[in-house]
Each structure stands twice: as C-alpha cells, then as structure tokens.
C-alpha positions as CSV (number, residue, x, y, z in Angstrom):
1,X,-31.7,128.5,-39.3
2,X,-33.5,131.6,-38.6
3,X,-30.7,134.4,-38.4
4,X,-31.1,136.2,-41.4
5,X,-34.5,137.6,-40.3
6,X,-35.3,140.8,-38.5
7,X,-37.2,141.9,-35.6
8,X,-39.7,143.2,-37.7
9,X,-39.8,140.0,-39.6
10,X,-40.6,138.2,-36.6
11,X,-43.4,140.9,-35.4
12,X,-45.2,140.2,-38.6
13,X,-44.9,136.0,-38.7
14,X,-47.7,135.0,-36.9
15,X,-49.9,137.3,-38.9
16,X,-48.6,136.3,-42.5
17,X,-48.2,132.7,-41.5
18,X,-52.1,132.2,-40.6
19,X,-53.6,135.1,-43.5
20,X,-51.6,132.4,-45.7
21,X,-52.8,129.4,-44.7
22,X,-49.8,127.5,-44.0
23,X,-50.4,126.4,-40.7
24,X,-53.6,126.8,-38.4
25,X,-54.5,130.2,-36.7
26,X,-53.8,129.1,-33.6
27,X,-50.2,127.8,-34.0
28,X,-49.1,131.7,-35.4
29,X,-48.0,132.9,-32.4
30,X,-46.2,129.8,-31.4
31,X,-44.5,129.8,-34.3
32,X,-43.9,133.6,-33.9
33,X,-42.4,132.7,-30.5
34,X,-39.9,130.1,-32.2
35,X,-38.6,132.6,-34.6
36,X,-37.7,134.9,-31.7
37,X,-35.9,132.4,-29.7
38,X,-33.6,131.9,-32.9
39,X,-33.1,135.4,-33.3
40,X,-32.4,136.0,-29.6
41,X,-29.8,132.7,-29.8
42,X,-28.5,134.4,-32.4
43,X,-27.8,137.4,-30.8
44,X,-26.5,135.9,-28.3
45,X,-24.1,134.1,-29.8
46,X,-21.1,136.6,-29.9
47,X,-21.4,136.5,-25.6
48,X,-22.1,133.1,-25.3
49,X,-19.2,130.5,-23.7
50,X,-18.2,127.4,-25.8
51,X,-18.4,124.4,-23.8
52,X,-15.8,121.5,-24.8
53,X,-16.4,117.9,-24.3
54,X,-13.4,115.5,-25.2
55,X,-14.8,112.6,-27.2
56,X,-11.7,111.1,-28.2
57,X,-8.0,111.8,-28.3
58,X,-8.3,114.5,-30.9
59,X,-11.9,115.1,-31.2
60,X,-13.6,117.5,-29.4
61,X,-17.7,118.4,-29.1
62,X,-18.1,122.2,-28.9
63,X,-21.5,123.7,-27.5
64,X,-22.4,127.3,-28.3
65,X,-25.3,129.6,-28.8
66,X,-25.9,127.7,-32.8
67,X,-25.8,123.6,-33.4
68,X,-23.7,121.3,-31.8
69,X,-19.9,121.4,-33.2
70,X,-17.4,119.0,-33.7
71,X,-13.3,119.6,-34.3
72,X,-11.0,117.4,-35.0
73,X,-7.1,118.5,-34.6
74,X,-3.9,117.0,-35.8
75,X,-1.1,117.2,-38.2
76,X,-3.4,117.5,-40.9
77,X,-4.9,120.3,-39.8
78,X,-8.2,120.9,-38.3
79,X,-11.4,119.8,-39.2
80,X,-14.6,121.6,-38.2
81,X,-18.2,120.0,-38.6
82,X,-20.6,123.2,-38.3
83,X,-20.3,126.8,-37.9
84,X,-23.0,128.0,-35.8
85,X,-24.3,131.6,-35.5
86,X,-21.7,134.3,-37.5
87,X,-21.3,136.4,-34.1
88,X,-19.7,133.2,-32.8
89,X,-17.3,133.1,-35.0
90,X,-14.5,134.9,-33.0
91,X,-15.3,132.3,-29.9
92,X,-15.2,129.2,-32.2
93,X,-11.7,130.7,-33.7
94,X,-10.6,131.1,-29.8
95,X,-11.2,127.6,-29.2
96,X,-9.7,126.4,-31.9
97,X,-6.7,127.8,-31.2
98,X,-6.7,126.4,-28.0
99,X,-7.3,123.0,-28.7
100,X,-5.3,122.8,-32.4
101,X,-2.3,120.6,-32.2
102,X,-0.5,121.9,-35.2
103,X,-1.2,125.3,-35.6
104,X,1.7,125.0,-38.5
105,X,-1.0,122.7,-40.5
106,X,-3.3,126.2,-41.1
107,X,-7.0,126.2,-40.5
108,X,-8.1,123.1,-42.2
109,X,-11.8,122.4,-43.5
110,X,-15.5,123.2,-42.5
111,X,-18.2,120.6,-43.1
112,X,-21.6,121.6,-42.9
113,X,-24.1,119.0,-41.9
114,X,-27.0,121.0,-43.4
115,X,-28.1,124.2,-44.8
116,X,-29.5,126.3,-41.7
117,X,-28.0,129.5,-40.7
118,X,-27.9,128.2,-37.2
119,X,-25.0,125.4,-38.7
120,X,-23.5,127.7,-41.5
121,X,-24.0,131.7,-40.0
122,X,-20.7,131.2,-39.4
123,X,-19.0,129.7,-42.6
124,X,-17.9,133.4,-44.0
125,X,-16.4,134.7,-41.3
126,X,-14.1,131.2,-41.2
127,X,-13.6,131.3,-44.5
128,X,-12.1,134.5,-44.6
129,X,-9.9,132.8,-42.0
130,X,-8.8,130.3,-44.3
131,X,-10.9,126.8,-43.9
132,X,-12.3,125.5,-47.1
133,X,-16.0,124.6,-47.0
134,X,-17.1,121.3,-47.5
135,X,-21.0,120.0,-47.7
136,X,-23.6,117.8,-49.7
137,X,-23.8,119.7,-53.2
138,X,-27.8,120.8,-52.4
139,X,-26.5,123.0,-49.1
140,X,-24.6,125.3,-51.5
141,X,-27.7,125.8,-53.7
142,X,-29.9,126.6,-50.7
143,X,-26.8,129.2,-49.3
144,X,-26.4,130.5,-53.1
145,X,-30.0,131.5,-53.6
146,X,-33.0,132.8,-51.4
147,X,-35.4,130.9,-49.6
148,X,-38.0,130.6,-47.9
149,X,-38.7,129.3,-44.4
150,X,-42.4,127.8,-45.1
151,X,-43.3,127.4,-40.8
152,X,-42.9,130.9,-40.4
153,X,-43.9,132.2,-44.0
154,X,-40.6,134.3,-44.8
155,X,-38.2,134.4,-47.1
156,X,-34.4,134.6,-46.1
157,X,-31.8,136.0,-48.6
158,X,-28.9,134.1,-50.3
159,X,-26.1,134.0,-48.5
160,X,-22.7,136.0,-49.5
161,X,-20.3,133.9,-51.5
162,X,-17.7,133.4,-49.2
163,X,-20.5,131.5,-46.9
164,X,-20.9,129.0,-49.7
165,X,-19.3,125.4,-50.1
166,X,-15.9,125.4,-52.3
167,X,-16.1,121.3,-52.2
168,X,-19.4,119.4,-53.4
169,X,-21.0,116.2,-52.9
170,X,-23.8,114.1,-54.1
171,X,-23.7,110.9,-52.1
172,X,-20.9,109.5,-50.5
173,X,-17.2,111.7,-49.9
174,X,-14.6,109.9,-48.0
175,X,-11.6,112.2,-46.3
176,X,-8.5,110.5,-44.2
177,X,-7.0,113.6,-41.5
178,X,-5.7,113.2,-38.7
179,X,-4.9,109.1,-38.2
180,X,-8.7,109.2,-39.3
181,X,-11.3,108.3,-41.9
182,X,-14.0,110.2,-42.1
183,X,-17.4,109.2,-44.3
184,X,-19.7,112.3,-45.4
185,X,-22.9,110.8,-46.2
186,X,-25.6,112.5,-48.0
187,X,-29.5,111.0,-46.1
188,X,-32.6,111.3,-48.3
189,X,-34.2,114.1,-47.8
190,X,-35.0,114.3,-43.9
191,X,-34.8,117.4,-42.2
192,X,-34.2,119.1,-45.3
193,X,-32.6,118.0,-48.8
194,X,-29.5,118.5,-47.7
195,X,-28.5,116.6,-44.6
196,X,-26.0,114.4,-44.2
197,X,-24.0,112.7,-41.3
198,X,-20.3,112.5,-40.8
199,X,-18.6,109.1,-39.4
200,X,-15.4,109.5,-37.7
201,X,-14.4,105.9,-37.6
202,X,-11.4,105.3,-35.4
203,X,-12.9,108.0,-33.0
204,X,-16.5,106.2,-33.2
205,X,-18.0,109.4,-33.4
206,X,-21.2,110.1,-35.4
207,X,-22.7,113.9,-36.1
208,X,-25.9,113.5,-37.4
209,X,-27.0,117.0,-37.5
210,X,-30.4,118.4,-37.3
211,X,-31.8,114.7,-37.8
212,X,-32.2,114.8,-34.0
213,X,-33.1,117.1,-31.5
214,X,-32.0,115.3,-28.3
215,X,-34.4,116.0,-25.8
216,X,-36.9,118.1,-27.7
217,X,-39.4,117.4,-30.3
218,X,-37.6,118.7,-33.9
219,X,-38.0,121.5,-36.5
220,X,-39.0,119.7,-39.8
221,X,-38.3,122.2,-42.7
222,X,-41.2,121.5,-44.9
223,X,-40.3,124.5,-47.4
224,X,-36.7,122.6,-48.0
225,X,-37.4,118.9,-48.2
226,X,-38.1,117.7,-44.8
227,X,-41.0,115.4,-43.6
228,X,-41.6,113.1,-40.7
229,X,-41.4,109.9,-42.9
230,X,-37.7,111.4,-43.9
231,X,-36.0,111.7,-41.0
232,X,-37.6,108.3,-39.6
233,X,-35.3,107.1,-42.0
234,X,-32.4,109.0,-41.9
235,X,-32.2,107.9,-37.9
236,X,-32.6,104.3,-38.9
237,X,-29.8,104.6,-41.0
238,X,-27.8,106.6,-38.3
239,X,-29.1,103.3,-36.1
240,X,-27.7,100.7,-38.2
241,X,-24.0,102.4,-38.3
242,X,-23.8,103.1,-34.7
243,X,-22.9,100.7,-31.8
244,X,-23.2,101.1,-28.3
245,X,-20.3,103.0,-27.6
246,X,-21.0,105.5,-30.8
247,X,-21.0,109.2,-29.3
248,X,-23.6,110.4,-31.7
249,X,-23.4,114.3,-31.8
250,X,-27.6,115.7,-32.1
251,X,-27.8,118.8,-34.2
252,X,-29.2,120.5,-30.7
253,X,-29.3,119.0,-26.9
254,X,-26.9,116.8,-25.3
255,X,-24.5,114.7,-26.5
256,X,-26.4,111.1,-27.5
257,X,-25.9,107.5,-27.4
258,X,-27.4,104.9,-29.7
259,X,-30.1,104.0,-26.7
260,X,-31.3,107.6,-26.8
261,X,-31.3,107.8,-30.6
262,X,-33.7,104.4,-30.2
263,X,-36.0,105.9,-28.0
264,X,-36.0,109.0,-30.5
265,X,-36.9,106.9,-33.3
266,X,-39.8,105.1,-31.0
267,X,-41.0,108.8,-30.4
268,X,-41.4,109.8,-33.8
269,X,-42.8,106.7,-35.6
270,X,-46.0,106.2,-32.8
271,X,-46.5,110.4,-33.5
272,X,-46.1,110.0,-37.2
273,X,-48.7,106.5,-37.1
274,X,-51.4,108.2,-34.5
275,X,-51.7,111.7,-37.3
276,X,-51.3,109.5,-40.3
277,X,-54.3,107.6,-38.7
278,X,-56.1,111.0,-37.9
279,X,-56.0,112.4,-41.3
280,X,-56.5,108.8,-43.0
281,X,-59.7,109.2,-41.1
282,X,-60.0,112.5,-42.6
283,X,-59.7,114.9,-40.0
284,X,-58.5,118.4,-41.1
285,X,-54.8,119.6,-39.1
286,X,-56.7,121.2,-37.2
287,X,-58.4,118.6,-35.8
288,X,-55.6,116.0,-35.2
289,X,-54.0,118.4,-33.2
290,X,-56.5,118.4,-31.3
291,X,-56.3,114.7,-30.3
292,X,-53.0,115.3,-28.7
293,X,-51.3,112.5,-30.8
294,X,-47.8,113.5,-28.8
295,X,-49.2,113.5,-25.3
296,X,-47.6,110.7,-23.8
297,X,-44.0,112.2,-24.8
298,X,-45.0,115.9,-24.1
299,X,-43.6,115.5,-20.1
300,X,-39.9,114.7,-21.4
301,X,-40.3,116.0,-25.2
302,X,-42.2,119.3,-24.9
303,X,-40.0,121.6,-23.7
304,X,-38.2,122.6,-26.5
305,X,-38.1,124.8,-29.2
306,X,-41.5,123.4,-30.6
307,X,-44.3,123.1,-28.8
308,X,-46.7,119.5,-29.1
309,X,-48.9,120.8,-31.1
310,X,-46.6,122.6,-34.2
311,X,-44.8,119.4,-34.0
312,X,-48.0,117.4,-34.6
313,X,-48.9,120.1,-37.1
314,X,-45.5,119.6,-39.2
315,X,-46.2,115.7,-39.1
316,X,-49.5,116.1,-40.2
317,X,-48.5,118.4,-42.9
318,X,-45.6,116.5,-44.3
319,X,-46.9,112.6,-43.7
C-alpha cells in the first residue's frame, strides 16, 4: 500500500501528518515507523523467498514480501488473486511456472482484492507478461488517478496504465476455470471502497483480502473508504459464507480458519464499542486513546504493523 513513496517521503510523515492535524502528535512517529516498514517490505521484495502452501488440488497459497497470494492452475490457465510488491514480480512468475499445469493455456488472469500497492505493485510487470487484470470497478479508479494516503498525510501517484484493471466490476462477477467456480464479490466499503473477496467453491477457499489482518490489529484506509463499522461487516459477511473447513486466505498473517476469523470479528466490535463509548462521552482522540480501549488484546494483537494506540486512533476517527 505504501510503495510508491520515497525515503524522503517517509522522513517528512510524522512531521506533516501532526502540523496537519490528521492524527494526534504523538502517533506521528508511529505512523512514520509504519510507512518505513512498507517501504523496507517493499524493497525487499525482489530477495524475498515465496512460500507455497497447497490448499487444494490445484490451488496454491503463495507468501511473499506483499499480501498473501493465491493461484489457481489448470487447463484454463492460471488464475492469480494479488500481485504483491512490483520487485516480486520475477519470483511470483518463477513460481508460477513451477506450479502451472498447462503452460500451453498462457498466463491466465490477475484478480486484485483491493487497490493497495502492496496487492497490485505487481500488476504491470504481469501484465506485460500477458495476464489480464481483473478487479471491482473502484480499484481501477484509485490505480488510474492519484491519491492520497490520509494516516500518513501523502499523496501517491496514479499508477502507469498497464497496472490498471482491463475487466470491471460493480457487485457480483462470476468466472468457471479450472473444474471451478469462482464468485468475486464487491463488500461495502470496509478497508477501502474497493474490497472484495473471491470464493473458490469446489476448492472451499476464501481470500478476503485486507479485511483481515490475521494476527495483528489492521490498517483501516480512512482517506479511501475504510472505517471500523465497515469491515465489521465485511467479516460478518465473509462469516456467513464460510464453514468450518473454509481456508480463508487474510490479506497479511497466516492462513485462517473460520474460528480465527470469529475471534477477529470479537476483537474488533468490543474495540469499536469501548471508543464509540469514549467519544459518545465526548472525549477528544486524544483522550480515548488514552484509556487503552485495546488492552486486553494488545498481548496477542499488538505486534504488528500498528501499534494499539494508531489502531484505536483509526477507530476513533472513522466510528
């Protein structure tokens, strides 16, 4: 989500993010040092291994330096959900070729669960090796035109036009490849405006992108959509489709299960009902962060790529 910024860029975030007034002084620097982990994952990318997971005959979870990948092979050619970082591109083109079990079929598609760099750095450099882009009509509007990443105050460029979907959706787009129907499904806006999950049916495999952060308390992009309230929803919907033998692919962390998307969900609506009680109260951000609202999940939860308290600032900022 955060490639197309510079080092500079990331000097000068904690700085411009608190002189605006877009989140509290004392979350700059943390939101500084979540900007340079992206950039240094990014970087990265081109030396990091792939790890592959067999989920099913023909489907395969690939793990990388970006978001969590899935690829489906066959006689129909290949189907890739997510691109991660563009320096990964040669590694996820490697793998593929491993794995594809008709190499006659040609490249096949790209699906994009979402707009984030992270999920779709990698969608030129695939393109020019002959997959057509798929995605929910709203990711190819934020890849087409600059925007801006309202945590961290900065703006990120469009993205060249061979990054940008060739096949659009608004809601619902069903595909059959590979012995296998496959639903794209646009959520309400959740993580951003343009999430959706895919639903490989015969495999029972569901990506749900960036909707969860297995492990890890998650990014909310408030600048693009996003809100605590949305992606409550978008899980409960991923809930409702899954059983208990559903591999459910996270956008980041390890591959999940319908039990650990439950305890997600439990997570994020006793966060999101503690701040919206805060600030019905009428305390300032500020101040709600100060009452640790995530502190009896902090232990397992606040390890990742957002600290407790920017979490319980992008709740409180987006209830």
């Amino acid at each position: 989500m955060l490639e197309r910024m510079n080092r500079r860029n990331f000097l000068e975030l904690g700085v411009a993010a608190s002189a605006a007034g877009l989140i509290p002084r004392g979350l700059a620097a943390q939101a500084t040092a979540v900007a340079q982990r992206a950039a240094q994952a990014s970087a990265d990318a081109s030396a990091t291994p792939i790890q592959i997971t067999n989920l099913y005959d023909n489907v395969y979870l690939l793990q990388g330096a970006g978001g969590n990948m899935v690829l489906q092979t066959g006689p129909d050619g290949n189907v890739l959900i997510d691109s991660s970082f563009a320096p990964a591109v040669p590694r996820i083109r490697d793998v593929i070729g491993t794995l594809s079990k008709n190499a006659a079929a040609g490249p096949g598609i790209l699906i994009n669960t979402h707009w984030h760099s992270d999920h779709t750095g990698g969608n030129e450099g695939l393109h020019s090796a002959g997959f057509t882009i798929f995605a929910q009509q709203n990711t190819r509007t934020r890849l087409s035109t600059s925007q801006t990443l309202k945590m961290f105050h900065v703006n990120t460029p469009a993205s060249p036009p061979g990054a940008w979907p060739a096949i659009t959706f608004e809601s619902v787009l069903h595909l059959w490849r590979n012995g296998d129907s496959l639903d794209l499904v646009h959520f309400d806006p959740a993580h951003t405006d343009t999430d959706i999950y895919i639903h490989i049916h015969k495999a029972n495999v569901l990506h749900i992108g960036d909707v969860w952060f297995n492990g890890f308390y998650p990014f909310i992009d408030e600048g693009t959509g996003g809100s605590i309230g949305g992606v409550i929803r978008a899980v409960e919907t991923a809930l409702a489709l899954a059983d208990t033998s559903t591999k459910i692919i996270p956008g980041h962390g390890p591959l999940g299960s319908k039990a650990g998307l439950q305890k997600f969900h439990g997570m994020l609506s006793a966060v999101r009902d503690k701040v919206a009680a805060f600030k019905a109260g009428g305390a300032t951000e500020e101040e709600a962060i100060a009452k640790k609202p995530t502190a009896e999940f902090d232990a397992v939860m606040g390890t990742g790529m957002m600290s407790p308290d920017n979490f319980a600032g992008l709740v409180y900022r987006t209830l």
